[in-house]
C-alpha positions in Angstrom: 15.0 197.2 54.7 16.1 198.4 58.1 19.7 196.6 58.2 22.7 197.8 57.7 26.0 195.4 56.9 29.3 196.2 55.6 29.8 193.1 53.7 30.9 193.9 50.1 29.1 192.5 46.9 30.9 191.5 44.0 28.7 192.0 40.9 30.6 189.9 38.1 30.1 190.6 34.5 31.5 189.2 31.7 31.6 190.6 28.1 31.8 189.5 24.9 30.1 191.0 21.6 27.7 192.3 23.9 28.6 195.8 24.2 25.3 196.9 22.6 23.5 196.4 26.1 26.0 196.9 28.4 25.0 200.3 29.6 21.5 199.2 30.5 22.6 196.3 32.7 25.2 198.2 34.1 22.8 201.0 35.0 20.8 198.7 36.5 23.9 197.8 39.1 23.9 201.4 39.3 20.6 201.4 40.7 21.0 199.0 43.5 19.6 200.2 46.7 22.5 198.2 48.6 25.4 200.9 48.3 28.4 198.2 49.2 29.0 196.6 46.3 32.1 196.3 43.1 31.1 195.6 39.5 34.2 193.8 37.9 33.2 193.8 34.4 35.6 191.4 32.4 36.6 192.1 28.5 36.9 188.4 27.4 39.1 189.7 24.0 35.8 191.8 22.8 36.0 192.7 19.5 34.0 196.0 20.1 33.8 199.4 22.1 33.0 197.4 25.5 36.1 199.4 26.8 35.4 202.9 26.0 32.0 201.7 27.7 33.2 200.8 31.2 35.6 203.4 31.2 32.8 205.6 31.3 30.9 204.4 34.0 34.2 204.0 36.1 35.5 207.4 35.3 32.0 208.5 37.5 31.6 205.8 39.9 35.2 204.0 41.6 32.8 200.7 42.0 33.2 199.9 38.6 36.2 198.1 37.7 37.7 196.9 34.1 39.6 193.7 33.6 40.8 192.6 30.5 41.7 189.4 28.7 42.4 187.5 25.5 39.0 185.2 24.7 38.8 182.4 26.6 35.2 181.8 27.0 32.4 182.5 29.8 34.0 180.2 32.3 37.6 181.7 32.0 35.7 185.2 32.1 33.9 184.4 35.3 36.6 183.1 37.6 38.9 186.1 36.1 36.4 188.7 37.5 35.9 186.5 41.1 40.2 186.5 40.9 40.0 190.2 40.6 37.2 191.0 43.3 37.1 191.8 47.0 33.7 190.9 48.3 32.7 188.3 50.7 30.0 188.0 48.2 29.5 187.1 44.6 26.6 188.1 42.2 27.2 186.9 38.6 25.7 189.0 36.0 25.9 188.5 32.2 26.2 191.7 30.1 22.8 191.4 28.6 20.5 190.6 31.4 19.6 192.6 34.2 18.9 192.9 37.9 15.9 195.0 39.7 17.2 197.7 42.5 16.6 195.7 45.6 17.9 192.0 44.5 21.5 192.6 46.1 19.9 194.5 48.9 17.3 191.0 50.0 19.6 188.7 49.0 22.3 190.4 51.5 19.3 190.4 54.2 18.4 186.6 53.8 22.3 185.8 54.3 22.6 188.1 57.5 19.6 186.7 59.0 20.0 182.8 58.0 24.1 182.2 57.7 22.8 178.8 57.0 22.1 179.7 53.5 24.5 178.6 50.8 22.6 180.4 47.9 20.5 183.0 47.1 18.6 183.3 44.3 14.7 184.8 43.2 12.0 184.7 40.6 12.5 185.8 37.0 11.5 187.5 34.0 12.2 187.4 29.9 11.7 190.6 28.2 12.8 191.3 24.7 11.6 188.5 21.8 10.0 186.9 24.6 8.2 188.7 27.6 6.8 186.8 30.6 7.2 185.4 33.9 10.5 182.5 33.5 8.6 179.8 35.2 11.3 177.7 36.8 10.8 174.8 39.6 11.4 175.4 43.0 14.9 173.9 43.6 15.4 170.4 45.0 18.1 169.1 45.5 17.4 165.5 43.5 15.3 167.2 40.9 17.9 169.9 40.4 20.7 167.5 39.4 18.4 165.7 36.3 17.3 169.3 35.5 18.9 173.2 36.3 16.3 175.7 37.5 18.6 178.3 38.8 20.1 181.1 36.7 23.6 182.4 36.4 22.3 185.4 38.8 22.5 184.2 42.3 24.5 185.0 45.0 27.1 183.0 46.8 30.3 183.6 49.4 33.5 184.0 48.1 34.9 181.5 50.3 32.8 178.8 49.5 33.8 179.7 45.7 37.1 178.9 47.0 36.1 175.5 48.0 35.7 174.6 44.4 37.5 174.7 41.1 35.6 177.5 39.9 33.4 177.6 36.8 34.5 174.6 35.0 36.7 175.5 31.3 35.9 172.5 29.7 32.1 173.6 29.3 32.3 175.0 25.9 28.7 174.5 24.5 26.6 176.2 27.8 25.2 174.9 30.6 28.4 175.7 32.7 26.5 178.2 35.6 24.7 174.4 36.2 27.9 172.7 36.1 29.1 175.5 38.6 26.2 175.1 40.9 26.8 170.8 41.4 30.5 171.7 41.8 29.1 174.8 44.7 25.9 172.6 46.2 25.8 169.4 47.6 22.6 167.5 49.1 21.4 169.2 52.3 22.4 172.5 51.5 20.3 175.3 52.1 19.3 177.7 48.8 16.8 180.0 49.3 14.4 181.9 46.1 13.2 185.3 46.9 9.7 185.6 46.3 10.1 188.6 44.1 10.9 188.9 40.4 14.5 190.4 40.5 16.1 188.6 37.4 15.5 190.0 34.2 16.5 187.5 31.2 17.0 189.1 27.8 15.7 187.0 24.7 16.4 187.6 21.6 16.2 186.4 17.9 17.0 183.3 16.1 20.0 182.8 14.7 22.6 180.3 13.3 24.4 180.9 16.5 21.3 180.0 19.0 20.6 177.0 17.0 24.1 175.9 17.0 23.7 176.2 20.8 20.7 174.2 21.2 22.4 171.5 19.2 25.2 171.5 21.6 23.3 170.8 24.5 23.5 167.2 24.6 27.5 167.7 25.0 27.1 170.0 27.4 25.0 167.4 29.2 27.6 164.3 28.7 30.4 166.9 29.7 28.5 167.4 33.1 27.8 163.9 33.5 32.1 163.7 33.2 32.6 166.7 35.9 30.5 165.1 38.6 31.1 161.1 38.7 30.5 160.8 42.5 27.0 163.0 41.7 25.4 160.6 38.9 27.4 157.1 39.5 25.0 156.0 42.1 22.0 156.6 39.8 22.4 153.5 37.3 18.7 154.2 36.1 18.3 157.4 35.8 21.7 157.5 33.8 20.6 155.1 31.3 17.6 156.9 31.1 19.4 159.7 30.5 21.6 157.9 28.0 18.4 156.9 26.3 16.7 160.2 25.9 20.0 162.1 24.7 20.4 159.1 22.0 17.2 160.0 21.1 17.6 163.2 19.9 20.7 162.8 18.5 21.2 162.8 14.5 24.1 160.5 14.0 24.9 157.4 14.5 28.8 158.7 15.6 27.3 160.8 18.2 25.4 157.9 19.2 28.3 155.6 20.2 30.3 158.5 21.6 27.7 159.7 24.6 27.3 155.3 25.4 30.8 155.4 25.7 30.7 158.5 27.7 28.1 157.3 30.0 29.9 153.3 29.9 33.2 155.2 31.3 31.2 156.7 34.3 29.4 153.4 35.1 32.3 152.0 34.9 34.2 153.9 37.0 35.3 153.5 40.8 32.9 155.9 42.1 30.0 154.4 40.5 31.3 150.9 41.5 31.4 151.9 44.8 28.3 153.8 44.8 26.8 150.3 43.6 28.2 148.3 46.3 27.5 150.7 49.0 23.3 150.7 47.5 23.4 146.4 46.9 22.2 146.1 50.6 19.6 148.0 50.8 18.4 146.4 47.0 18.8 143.0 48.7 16.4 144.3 51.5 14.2 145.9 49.3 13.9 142.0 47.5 12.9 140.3 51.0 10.0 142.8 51.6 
């Protein structure tokens, strides 16, 4: 692409159980036209040969690095790789999914020429069960807090991961790369999507575990909705709308009365009560017209 830059890229994945297709997505980090980059690949306690695996590809290449540590989840597994890196970039990449050879090298362009930027990310692809263009909504900013439409695979600086808490524990049941993002982004923010394909998401089939994770997705909602008060306490509607379509696809009635009471706390809480009172002018005006 005609620039050069010594910033480094660090290309974070985690791995659990996955060790099956490891190689391939590490082979396609490998293949990155953009030469300055580490790949800290993190061993969250798997079970398998993901060791022996890394070990290979680092005994060849010095950019691949091996962290270990006892299971603690995707989150835990994320922010241990970005606590063991040394780029003023960071790419997260799960150990099933992989990237094309130029994603680093344009998303390192777009940053050099627009410092502005506060994320990078760029079309997508499923391949495995599923094959096809992942048609996801451009991002806005007021859209993209009601519903994600950015992957775990785009790239942000290192320091402004330091602004935040990092990826957030406490989201157990998925969703935590969108929990991540609301924590990284705030309105006005500038996040840019290549227009190339780049990101290529593995699918694969059924199983007790995927429908276990689908089940969970209302919690991971609510737990969202618990990480972000000063985000969704100003929208009184939309929360209760919210409220209403997670009730109603919920099964029991326990679940029921735990997500109200969920959503009751954050209504009631100061930042939504102040979010309230700073809006009751502008309803008031909105009344006279």
């Amino acid at each position: 692409m005609g620039e050069t830059t010594s910033e480094k890229v660090s290309i974070i994945v985690p791995c659990y159980k996955q060790a099956e297709y490891l190689s391939e997505t590490l082979d396609s980090v490998l293949a990155q036209t953009y030469p300055n980059w580490e790949c800290i690949i993190v061993n969250d306690g798997s079970p398998d040969n993901t060791k022996e695996i890394v070990n290979g590809y680092a005994s060849q290449d010095g950019r691949f690095k091996y962290v270990w540590q006892e299971n603690k989840g995707l989150s835990a597994a994320r922010n241990m790789g970005i606590l063991n890196s040394h780029g003023e970039y960071v790419l997260p990449l799960d150990a099933d999914d992989l990237i094309a050879p130029t994603y680093v090298e344009k998303a390192i362009s777009h940053f050099s020429q627009f410092p502005e930027t506060k994320l990078v990310y760029c079309k997508a692809d499923k391949f495995g069960k599923e094959n096809g263009y992942w048609d996801l909504e451009m991002f806005d900013y007021e859209k993209f807090i009601w519903n994600n439409c950015i992957f775990c695979t785009a790239m942000f600086r290192r320091t402004d991961y330091n602004k935040t808490r990092g990826y957030n524990v406490n989201m157990v049941h998925g969703n935590e790369d969108w929990d991540f993002w609301l924590s990284l982004l705030k309105k006005g923010d500038v996040v840019y999507r290549i227009n190339d394909v780049l990101f290529h998401y593995r699918t694969k089939e059924k199983s007790m575990v995927t429908e276990l994770a689908k089940y969970h997705v209302k919690e991971s909602l609510i737990q969202i909705c618990k990480n972000h008060p000063e985000i969704y306490a100003p929208y009184h509607d939309k929360i209760i709308v919210f409220h209403n379509k997670i009730e109603a696809n919920t099964d029991s009635i326990g679940e029921c009365i735990s997500l109200r009471n969920e959503l009751n706390r954050i209504r009631s809480s100061h930042a939504y009560r102040l979010g309230k009172l700073l809006l009751r002018p502008f309803s008031w005006f909105k009344t006279k017209q």
